[in-house]
C-alpha positions in Angstrom: 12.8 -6.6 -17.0 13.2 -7.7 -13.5 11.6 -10.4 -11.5 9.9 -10.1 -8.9 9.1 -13.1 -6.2 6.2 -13.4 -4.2 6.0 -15.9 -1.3 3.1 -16.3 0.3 3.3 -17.8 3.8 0.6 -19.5 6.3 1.8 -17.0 8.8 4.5 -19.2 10.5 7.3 -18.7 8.1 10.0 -16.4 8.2 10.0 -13.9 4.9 13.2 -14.4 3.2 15.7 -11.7 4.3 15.0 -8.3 3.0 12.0 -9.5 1.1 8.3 -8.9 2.1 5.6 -11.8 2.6 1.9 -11.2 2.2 0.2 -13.3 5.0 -3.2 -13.4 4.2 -4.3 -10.1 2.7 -1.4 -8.6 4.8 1.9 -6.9 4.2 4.8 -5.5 6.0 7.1 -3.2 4.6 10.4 -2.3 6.4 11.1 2.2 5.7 14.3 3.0 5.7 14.4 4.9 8.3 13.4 2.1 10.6 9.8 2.4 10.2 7.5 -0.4 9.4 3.9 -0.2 7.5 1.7 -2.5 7.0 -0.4 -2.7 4.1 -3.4 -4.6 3.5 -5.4 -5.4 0.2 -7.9 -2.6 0.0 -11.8 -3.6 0.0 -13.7 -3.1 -3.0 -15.1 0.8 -1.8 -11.2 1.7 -1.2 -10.9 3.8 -4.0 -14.5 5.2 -4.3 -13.6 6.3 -0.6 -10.3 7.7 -2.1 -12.1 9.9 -4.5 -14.6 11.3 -2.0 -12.0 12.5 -0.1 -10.4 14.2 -2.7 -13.1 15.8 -3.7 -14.6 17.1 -7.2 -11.9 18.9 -8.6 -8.7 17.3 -8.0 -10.3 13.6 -8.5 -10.4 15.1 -11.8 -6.6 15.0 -12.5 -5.7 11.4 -13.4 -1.9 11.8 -12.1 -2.9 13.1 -9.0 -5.2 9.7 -8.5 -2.7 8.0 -9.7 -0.3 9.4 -6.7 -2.6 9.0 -4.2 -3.8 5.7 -5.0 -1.3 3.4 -3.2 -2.3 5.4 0.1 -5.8 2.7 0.2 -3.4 0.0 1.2 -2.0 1.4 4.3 -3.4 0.3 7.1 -0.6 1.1 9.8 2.7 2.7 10.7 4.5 0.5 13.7 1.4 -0.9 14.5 -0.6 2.1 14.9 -3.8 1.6 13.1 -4.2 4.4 10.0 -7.7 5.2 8.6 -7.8 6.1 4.8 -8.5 9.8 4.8 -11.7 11.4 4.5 -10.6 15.7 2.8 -7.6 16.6 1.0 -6.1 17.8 4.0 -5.9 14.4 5.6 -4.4 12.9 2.6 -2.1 15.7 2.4 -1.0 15.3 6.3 -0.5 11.1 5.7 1.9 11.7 2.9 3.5 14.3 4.3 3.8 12.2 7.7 5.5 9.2 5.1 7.8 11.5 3.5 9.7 10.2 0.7 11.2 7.0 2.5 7.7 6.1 3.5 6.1 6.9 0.2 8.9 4.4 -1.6 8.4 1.6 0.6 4.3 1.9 0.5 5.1 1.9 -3.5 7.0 -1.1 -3.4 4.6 -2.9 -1.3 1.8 -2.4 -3.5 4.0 -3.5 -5.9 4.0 -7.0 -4.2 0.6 -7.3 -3.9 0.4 -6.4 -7.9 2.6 -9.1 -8.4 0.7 -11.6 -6.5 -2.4 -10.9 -8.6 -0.6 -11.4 -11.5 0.8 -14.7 -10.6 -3.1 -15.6 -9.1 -4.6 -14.6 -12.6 -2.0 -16.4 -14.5 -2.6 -19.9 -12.3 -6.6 -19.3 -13.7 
């Protein structure tokens, strides 16, 4: 198993190279394709939202939540504001818009912030 390190920063301190830093309940992720998003911890109607917008029959398919689901954190691309999606089609169009490089880096960024409430639930 890997580890992974968080650092959490008071906003003034340069992320170690390559590495992301939540400041606050913030995130930047680096796409390889130059991009940046930034990903923010999701309120606690994020996914209720999610669901709504996908509507009664595909909320019903757990993988398809599942793939969906790291979309709530999102909250720009190169610092233009995103709003979660309200219809299928709107979900549809931001992933497609991420593409695959997008789509990795937005994963590994939620992965951060899973780490960090990990680490915050094992100081308790």
């Amino acid at each position: 198993m890997t580890d992974l390190n968080v650092t959490q920063s008071s906003g003034d301190q340069a992320a170690p190279e390559g590495k992301p830093t939540i400041n606050g309940n913030t995130l930047v992720v680096s796409v390889k394709d130059g991009r940046k998003l930034t990903l923010t911890y999701p309120g606690p109607l994020a996914q209720y939202k999610l669901v709504r917008a996908m509507g009664p029959v595909e909320s019903e398919n757990a993988r398809l939540c599942r793939m969906y689901m790291p979309l709530i954190y999102l909250s720009a691309i190169d610092e233009t504001p995103v709003l979660l999606p309200t219809s299928m089609l709107q979900l549809d169009a931001l992933v497609e818009r991420l593409g695959h490089k997008g789509l990795a880096a937005l994963q590994d960024g939620v992965q951060v912030f899973d780490a960090s409430d990990e680490t915050e639930e094992a100081k308790k």
